[in-house]
N, CA, C and O of each residue as an XYZ file, in Angstrom:
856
protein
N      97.043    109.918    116.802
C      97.890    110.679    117.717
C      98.991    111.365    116.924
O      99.593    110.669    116.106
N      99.368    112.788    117.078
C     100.193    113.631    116.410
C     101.488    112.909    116.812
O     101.793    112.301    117.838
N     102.162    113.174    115.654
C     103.691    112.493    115.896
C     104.642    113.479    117.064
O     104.416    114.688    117.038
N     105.415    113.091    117.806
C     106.202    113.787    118.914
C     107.624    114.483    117.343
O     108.312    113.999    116.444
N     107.304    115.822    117.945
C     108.462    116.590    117.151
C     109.804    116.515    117.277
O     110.088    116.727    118.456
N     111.061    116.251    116.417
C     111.937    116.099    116.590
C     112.732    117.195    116.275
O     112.221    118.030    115.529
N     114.113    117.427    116.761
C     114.935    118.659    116.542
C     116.015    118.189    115.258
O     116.909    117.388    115.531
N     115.883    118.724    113.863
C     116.776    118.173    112.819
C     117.532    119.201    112.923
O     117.187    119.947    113.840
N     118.650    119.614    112.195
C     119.422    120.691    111.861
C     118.958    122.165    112.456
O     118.999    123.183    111.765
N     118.552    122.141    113.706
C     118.488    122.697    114.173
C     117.329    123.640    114.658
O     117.095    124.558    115.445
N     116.740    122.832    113.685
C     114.379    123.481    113.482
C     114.009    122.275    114.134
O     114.643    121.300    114.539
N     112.322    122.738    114.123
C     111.742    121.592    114.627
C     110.954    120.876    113.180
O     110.464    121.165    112.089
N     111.109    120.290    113.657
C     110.378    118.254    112.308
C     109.184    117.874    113.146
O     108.822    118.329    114.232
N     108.584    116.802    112.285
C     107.540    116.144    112.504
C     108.255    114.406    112.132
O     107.664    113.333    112.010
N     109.965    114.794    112.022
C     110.257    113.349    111.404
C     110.437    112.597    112.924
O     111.198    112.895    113.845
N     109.706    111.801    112.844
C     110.328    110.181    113.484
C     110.825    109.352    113.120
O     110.613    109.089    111.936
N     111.744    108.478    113.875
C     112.288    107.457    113.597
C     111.760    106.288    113.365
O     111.680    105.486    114.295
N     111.369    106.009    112.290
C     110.456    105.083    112.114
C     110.810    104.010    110.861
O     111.461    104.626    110.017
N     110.582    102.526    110.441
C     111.323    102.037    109.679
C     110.322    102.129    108.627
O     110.626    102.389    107.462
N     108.896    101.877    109.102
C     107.720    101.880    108.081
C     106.528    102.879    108.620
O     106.688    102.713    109.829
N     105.752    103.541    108.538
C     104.669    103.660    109.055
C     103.850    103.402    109.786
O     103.233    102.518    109.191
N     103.349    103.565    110.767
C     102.501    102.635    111.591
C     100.985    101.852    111.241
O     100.450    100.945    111.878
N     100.471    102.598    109.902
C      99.723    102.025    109.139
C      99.840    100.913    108.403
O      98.986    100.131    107.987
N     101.121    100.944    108.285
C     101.710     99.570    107.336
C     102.148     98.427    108.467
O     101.987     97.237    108.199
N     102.729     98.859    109.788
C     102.645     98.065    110.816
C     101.639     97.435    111.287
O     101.672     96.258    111.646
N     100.724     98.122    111.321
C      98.670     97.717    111.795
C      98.776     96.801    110.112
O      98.717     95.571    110.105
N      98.859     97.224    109.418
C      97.900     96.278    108.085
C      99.249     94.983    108.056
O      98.948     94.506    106.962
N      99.819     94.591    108.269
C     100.740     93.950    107.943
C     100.879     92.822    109.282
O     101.477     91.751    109.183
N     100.269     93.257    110.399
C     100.044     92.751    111.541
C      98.347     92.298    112.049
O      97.767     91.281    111.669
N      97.894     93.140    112.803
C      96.456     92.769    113.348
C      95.546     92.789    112.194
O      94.621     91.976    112.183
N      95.743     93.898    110.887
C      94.718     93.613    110.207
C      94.873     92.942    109.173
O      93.762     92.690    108.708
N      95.817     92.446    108.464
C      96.171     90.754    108.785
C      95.715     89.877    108.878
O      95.051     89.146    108.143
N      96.251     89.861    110.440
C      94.972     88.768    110.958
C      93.985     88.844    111.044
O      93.399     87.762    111.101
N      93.184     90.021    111.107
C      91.545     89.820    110.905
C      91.107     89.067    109.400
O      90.268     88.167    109.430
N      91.641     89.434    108.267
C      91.765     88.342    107.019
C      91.775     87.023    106.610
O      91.291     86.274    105.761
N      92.689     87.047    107.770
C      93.265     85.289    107.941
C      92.629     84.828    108.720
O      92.731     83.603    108.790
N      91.895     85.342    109.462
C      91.024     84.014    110.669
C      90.013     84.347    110.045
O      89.251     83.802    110.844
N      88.900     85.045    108.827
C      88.052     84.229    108.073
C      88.272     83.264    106.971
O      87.514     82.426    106.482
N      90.017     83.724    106.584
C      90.693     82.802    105.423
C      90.263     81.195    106.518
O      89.789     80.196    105.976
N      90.517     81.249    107.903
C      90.803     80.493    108.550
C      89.645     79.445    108.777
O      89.777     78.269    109.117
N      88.547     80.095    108.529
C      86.987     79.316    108.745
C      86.486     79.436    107.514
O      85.284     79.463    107.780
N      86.559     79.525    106.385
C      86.132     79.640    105.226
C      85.550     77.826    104.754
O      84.489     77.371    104.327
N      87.132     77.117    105.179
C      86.770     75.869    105.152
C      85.424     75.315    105.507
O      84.742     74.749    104.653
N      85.092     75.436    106.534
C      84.094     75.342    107.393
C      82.554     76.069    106.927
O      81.490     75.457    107.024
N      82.642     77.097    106.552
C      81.182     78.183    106.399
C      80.905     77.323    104.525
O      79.815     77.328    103.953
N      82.148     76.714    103.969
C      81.861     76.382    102.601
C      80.964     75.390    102.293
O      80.280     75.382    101.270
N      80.941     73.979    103.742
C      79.883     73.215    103.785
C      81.073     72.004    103.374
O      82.256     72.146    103.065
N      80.279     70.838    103.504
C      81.002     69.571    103.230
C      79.985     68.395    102.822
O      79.413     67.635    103.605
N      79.886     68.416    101.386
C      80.512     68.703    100.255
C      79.994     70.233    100.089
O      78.925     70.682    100.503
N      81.074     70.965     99.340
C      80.685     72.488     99.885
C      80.184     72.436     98.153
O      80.440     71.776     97.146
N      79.109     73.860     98.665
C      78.286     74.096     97.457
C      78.297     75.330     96.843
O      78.584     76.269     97.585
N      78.059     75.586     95.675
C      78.411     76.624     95.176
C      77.633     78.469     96.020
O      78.231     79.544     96.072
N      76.367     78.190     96.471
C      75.674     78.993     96.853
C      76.725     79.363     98.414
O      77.214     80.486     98.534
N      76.924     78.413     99.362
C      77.844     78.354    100.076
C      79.283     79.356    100.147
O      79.705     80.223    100.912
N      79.652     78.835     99.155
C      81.419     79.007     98.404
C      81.388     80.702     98.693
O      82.061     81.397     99.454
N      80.055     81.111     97.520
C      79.868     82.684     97.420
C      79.761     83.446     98.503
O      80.180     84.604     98.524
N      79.054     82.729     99.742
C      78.298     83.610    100.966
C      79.962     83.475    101.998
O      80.596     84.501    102.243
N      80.222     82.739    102.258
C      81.888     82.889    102.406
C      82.832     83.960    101.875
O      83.310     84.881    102.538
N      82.945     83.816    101.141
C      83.939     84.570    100.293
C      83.273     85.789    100.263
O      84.066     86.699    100.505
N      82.009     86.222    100.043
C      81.704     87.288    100.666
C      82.159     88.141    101.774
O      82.429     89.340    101.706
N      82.205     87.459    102.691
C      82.656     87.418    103.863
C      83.811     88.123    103.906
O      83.964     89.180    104.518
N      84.709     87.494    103.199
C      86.404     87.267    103.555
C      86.255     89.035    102.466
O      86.733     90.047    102.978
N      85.698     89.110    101.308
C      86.214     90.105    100.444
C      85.735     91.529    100.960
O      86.317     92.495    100.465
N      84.248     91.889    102.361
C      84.077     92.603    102.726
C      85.043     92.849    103.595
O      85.462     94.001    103.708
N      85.402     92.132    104.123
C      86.580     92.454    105.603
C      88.070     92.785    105.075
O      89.039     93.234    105.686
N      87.937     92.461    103.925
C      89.403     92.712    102.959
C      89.631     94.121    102.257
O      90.637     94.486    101.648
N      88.513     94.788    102.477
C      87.984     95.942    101.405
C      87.949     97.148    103.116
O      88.410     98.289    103.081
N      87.541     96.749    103.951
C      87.342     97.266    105.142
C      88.427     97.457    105.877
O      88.540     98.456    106.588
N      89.257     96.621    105.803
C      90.991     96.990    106.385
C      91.573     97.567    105.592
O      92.151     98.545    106.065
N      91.770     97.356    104.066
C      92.670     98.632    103.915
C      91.946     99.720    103.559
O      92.646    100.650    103.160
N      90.721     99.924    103.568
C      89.736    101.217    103.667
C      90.677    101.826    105.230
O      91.070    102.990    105.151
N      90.947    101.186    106.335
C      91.286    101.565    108.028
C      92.786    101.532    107.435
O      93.235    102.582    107.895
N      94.030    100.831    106.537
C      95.035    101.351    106.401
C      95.246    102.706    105.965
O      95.776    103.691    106.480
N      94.500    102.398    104.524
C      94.773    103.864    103.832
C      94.275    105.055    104.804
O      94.764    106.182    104.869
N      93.418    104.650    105.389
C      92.866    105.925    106.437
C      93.881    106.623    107.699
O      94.213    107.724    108.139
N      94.096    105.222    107.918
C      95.608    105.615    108.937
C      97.114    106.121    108.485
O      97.905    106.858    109.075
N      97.205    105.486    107.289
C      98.478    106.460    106.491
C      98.278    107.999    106.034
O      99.155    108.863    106.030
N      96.797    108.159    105.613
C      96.325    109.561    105.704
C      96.875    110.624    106.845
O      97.531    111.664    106.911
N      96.192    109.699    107.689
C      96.244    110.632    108.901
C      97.857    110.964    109.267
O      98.287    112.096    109.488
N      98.497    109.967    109.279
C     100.197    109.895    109.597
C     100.742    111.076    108.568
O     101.050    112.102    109.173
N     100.912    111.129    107.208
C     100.789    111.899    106.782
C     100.263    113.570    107.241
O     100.913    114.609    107.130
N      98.729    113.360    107.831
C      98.533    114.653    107.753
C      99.543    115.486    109.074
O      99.858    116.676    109.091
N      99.953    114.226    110.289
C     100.364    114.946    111.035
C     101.910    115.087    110.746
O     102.458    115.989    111.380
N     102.516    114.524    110.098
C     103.989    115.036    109.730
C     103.880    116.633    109.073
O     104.625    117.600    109.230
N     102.436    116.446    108.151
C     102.765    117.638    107.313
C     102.180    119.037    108.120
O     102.470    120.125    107.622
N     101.475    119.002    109.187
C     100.385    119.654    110.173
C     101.710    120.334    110.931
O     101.972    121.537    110.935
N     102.462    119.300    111.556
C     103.420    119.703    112.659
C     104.770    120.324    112.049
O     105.405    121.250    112.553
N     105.152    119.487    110.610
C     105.963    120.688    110.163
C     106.068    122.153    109.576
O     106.985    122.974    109.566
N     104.601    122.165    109.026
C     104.609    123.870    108.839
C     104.134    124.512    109.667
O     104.647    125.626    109.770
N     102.955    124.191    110.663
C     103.010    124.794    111.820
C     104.007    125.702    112.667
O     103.808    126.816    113.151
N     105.394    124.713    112.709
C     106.415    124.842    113.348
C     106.308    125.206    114.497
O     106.639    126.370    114.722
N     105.831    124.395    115.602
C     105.387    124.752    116.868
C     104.677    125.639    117.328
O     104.735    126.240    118.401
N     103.715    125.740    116.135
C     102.377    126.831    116.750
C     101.373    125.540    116.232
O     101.205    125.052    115.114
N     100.688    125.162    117.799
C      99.624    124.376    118.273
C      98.603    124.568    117.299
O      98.057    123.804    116.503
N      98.461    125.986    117.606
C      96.942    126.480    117.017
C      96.911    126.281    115.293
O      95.887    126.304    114.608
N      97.639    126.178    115.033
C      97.992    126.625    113.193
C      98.111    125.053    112.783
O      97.871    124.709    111.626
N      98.519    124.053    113.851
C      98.853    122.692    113.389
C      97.247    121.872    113.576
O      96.789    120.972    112.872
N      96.875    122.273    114.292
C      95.319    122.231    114.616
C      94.357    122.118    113.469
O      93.701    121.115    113.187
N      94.354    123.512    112.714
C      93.966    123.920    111.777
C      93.893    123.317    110.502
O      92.847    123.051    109.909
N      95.469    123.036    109.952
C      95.617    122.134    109.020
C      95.182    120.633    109.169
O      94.842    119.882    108.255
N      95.260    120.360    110.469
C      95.291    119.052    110.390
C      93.445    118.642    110.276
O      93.000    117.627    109.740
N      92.525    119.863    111.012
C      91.388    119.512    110.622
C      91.391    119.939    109.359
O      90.995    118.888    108.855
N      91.513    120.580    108.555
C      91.428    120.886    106.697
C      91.520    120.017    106.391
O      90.557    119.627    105.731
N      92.607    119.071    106.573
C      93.396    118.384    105.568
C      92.523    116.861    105.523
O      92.575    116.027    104.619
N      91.481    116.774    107.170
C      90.928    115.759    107.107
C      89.410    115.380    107.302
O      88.799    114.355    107.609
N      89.103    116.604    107.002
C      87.424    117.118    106.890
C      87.042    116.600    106.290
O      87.778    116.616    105.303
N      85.534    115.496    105.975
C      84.738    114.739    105.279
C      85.812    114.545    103.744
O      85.861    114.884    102.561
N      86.522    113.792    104.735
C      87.599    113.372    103.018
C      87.131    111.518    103.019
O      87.096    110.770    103.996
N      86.831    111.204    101.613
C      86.492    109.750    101.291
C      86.787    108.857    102.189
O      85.973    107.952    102.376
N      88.148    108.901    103.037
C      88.175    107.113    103.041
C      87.759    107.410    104.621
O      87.852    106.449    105.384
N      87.409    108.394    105.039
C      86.185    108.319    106.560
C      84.568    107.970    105.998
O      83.703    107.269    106.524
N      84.548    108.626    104.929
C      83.070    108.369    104.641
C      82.568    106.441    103.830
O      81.572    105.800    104.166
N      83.566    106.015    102.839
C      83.809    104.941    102.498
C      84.857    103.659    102.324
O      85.731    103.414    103.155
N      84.646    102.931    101.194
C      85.924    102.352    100.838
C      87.046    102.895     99.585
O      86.961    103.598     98.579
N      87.929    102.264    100.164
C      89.192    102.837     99.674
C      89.552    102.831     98.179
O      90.645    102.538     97.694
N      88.567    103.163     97.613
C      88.210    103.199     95.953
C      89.467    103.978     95.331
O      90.148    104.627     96.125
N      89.890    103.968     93.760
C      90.999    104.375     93.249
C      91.085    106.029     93.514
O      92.047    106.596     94.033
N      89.465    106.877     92.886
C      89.404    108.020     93.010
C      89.261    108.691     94.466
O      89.077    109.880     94.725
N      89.360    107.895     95.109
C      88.730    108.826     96.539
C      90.194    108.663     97.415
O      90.420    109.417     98.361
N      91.188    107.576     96.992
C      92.640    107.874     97.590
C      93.458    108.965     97.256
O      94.159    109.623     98.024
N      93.284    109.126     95.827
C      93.584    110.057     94.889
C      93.033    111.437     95.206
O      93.697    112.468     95.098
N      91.692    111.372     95.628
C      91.774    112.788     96.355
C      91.747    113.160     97.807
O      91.779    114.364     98.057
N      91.687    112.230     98.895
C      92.335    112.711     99.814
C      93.555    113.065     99.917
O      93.923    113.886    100.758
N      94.372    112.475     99.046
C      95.859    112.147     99.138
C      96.476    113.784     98.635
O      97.337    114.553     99.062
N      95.529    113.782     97.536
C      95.933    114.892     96.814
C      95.690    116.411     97.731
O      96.382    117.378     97.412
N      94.844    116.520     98.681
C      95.191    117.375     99.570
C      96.302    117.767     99.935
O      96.476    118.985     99.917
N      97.362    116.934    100.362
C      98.626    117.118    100.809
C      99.498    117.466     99.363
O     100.710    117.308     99.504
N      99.120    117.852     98.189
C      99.358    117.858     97.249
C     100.174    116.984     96.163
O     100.718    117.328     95.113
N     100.063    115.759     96.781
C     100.017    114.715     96.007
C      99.530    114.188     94.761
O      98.376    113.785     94.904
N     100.064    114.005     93.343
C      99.420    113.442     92.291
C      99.937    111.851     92.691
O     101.013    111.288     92.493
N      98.547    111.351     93.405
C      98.648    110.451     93.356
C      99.099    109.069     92.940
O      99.878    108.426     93.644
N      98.586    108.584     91.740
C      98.557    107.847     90.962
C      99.609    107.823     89.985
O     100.262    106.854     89.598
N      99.692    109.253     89.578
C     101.226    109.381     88.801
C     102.438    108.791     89.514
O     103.277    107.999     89.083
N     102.299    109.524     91.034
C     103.681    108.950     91.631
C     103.471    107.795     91.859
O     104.585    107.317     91.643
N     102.708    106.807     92.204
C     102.525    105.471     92.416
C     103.211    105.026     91.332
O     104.064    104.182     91.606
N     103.105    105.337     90.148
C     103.236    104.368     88.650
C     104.533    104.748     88.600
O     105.340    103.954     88.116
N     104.909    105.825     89.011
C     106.755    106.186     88.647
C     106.942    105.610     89.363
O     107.325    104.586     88.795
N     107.004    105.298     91.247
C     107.523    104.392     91.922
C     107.435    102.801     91.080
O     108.395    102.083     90.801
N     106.023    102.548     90.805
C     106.018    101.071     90.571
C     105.224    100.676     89.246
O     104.004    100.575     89.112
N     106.067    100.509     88.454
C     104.799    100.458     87.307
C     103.682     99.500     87.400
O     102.913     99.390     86.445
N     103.497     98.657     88.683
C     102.668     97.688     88.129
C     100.966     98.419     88.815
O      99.773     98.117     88.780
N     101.786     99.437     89.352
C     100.426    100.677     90.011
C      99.001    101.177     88.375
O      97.841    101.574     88.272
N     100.117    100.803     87.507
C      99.388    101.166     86.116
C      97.987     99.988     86.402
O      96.899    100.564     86.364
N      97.919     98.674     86.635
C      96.952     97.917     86.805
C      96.198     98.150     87.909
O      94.969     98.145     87.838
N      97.091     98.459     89.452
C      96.578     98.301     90.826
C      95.286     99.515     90.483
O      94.127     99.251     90.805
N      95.579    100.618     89.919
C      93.857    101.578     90.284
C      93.239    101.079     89.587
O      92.072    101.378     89.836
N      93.346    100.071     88.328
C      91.660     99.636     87.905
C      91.059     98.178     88.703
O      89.962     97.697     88.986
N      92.052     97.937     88.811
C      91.791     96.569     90.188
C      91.253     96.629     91.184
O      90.452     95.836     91.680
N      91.850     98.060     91.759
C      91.016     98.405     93.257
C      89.803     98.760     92.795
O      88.804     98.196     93.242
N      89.724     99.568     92.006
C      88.399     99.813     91.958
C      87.637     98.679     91.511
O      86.533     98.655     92.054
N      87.888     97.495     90.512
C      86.936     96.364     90.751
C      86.870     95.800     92.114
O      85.893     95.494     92.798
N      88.051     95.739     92.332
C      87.887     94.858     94.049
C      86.336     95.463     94.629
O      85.374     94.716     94.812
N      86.310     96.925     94.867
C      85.401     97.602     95.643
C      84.153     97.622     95.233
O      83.217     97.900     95.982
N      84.008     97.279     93.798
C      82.775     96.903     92.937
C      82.135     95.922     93.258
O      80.919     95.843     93.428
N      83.200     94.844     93.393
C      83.234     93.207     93.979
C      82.104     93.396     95.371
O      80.971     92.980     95.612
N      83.191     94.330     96.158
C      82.352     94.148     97.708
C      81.538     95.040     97.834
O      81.151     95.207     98.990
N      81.034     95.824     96.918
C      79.626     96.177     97.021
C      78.381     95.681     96.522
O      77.237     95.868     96.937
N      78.880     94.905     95.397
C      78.298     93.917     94.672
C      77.361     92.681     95.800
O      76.194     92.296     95.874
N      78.445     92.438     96.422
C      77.963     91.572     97.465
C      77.107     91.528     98.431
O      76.102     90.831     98.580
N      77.888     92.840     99.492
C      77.221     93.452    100.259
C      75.795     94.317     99.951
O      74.977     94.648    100.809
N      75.718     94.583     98.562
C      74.146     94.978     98.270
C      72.893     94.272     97.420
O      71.801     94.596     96.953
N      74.106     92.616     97.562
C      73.259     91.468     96.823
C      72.680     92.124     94.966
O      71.692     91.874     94.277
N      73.855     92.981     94.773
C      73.575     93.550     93.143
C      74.101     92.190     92.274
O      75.230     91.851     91.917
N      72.520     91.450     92.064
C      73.285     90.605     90.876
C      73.696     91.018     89.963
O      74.568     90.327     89.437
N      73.283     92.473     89.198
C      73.389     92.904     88.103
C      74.700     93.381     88.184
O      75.262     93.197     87.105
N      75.589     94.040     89.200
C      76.951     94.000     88.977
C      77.947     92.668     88.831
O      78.932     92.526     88.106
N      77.371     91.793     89.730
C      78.231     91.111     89.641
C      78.247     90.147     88.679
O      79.139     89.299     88.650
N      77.300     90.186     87.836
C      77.341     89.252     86.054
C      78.047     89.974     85.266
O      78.735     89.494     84.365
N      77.903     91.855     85.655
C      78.996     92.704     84.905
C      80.146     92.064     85.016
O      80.629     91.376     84.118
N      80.798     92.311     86.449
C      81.802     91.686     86.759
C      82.287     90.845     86.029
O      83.315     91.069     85.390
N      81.738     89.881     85.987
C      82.010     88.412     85.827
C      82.446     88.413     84.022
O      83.455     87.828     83.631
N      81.901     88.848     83.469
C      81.683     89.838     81.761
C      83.173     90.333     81.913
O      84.010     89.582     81.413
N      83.661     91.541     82.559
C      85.134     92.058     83.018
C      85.901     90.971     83.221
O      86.733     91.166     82.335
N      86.300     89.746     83.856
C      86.583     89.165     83.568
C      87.185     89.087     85.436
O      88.404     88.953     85.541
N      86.512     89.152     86.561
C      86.677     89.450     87.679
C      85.708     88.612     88.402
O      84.590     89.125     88.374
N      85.758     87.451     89.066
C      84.864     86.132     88.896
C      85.235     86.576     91.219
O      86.104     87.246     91.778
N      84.277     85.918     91.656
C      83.923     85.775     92.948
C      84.373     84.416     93.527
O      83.543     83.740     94.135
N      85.768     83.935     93.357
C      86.202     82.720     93.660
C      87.472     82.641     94.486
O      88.287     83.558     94.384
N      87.678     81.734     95.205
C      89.196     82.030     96.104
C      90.332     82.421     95.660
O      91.141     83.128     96.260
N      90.438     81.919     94.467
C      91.838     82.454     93.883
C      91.917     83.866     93.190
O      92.993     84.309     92.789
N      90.474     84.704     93.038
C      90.601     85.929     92.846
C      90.766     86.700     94.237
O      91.607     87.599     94.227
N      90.283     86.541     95.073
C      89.952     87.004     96.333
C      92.053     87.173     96.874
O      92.559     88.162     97.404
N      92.930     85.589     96.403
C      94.207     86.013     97.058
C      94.793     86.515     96.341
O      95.846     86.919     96.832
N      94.633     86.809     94.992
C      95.292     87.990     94.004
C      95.029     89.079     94.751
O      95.912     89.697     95.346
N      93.409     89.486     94.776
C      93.789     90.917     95.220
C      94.530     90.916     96.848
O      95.371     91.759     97.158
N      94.091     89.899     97.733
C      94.952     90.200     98.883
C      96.177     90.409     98.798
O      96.645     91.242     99.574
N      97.123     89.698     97.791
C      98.649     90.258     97.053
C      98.808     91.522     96.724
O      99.796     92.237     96.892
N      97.285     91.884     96.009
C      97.752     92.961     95.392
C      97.678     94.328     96.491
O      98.396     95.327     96.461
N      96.743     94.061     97.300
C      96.619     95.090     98.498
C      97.726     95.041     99.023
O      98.132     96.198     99.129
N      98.622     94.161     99.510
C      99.517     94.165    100.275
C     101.035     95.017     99.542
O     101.793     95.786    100.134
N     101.115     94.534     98.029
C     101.275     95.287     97.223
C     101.362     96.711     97.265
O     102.406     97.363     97.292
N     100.434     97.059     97.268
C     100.594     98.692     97.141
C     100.062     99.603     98.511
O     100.029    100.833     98.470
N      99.599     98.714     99.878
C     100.045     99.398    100.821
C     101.674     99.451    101.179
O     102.130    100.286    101.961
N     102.534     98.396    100.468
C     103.878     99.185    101.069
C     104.264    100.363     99.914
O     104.708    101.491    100.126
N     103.931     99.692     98.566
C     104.065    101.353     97.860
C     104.187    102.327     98.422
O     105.272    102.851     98.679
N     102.480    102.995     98.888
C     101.464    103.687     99.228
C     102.616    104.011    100.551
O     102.868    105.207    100.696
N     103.192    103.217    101.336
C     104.119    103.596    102.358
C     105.761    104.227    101.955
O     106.266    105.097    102.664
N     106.470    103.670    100.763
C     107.164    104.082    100.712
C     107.551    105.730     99.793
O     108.375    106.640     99.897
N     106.200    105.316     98.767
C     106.004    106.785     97.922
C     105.332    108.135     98.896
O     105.720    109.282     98.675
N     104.548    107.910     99.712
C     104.054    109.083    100.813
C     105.453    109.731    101.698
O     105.697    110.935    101.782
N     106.274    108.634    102.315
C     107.810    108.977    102.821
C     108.675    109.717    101.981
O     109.240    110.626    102.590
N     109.050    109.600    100.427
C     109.212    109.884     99.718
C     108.766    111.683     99.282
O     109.429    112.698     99.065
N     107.588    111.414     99.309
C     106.546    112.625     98.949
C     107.096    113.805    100.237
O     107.332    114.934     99.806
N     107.235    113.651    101.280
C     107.314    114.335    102.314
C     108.227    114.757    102.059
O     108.356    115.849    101.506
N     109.238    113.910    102.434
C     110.443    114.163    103.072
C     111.061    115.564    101.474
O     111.922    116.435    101.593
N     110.412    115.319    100.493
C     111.029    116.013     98.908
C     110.248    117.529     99.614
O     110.935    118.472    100.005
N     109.078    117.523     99.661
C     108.643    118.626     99.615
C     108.566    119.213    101.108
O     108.273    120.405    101.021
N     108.704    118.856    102.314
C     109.237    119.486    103.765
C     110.210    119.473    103.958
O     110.565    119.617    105.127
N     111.343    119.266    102.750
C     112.535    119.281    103.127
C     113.332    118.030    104.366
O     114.547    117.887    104.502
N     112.405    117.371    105.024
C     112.911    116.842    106.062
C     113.545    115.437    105.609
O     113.574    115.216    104.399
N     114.086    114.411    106.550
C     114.253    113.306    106.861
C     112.930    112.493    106.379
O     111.828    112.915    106.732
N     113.026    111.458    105.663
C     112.120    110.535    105.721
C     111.212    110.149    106.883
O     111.535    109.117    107.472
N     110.357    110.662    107.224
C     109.537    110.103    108.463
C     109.320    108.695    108.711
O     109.108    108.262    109.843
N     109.371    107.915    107.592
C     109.225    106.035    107.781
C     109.790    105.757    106.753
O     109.943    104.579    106.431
């Protein structure tokens, strides 16, 4: 849903009053909890005495649904994005905000997949974003997060397409299919969706001139 336009200095904005994003509200909340209530039965699907064949088909589980929400964050901060930036150059022409906002979100990656390093990087970069650069100036530890994500997503395709042959790669990389890798990266997602929230606010507000939108 397009953001409701606000009156700044005397033009019209696309800024709302907002403390975070509503993408970072959804991932930080309900999708979340979709994480945590397989974190929540994991116990259970592992077996008792739980077995290694077990352990894997679990955690499977938990790392597809982990790869699948913030595939639906990053997708929803996209979109938030596209409509701040849709409704402010528009400037109250419907038809023109229309326009951009389908451009900006036409068969772009994270509708078609998961939220892989290169495919954030170029939706993002539509809005003319260098991605990754600004991530690492905001946070240097962004220097690790894009080769991570992209194993993470290796991880859950690995799984999901029963590729043993990636996942012995993997394992070679030094990126193992066990619980305590699985809550690193959930750290680390959580990690750089507020980045990803505060560098996009950032990004805007420099180049529309406006108020921080979140």
């Amino acid at each position: 849903m397009p953001l409701k336009l606000q009156h700044l200095n005397g033009r019209s904005s696309a800024y709302a009053s907002q403390v975070t994003s509503r993408a970072l509200v959804e991932w930080n909340t309900s999708r979340r909890q979709k994480i945590n209530l397989l974190w929540g039965v994991h116990p259970q699907l592992t077996g008792n005495p739980p077995t290694l064949w077990r352990e894997h088909q679990a955690l499977a589980i938990v790392i597809q649904r982990m790869a699948t929400e913030f595939q639906g964050f990053a997708r929803d901060l996209h979109d938030e994005c596209t409509d701040v930036f849709s409704a402010e150059v528009a400037a109250g022409n419907s038809a023109v905000e229309n326009v951009l906002r389908e451009r900006l979100t036409s068969d772009r990656a994270l509708s078609r997949g998961n939220a892989h390093s290169d495919g954030i990087s170029k939706d993002f970069g539509r809005l003319g974003m260098t991605f990754w650069p600004s991530m690492i100036a905001a946070d240097s530890r962004a220097n690790n997060w894009k080769k991570d994500l992209l194993k993470l997503v290796e991880m859950r395709n690995g799984v999901a397409h029963d590729d043993a042959a990636k996942l012995a790669r993997l394992q070679r990389e030094g990126y193992t299919l066990d619980a305590a890798s699985l809550q690193k990266w959930q750290t680390m997602l959580d990690d750089i969706a507020t980045s990803m929230d505060d560098m996009t606010s950032t990004y805007l507000s420099a180049l529309l001139g406006i108020q921080r939108p979140w």
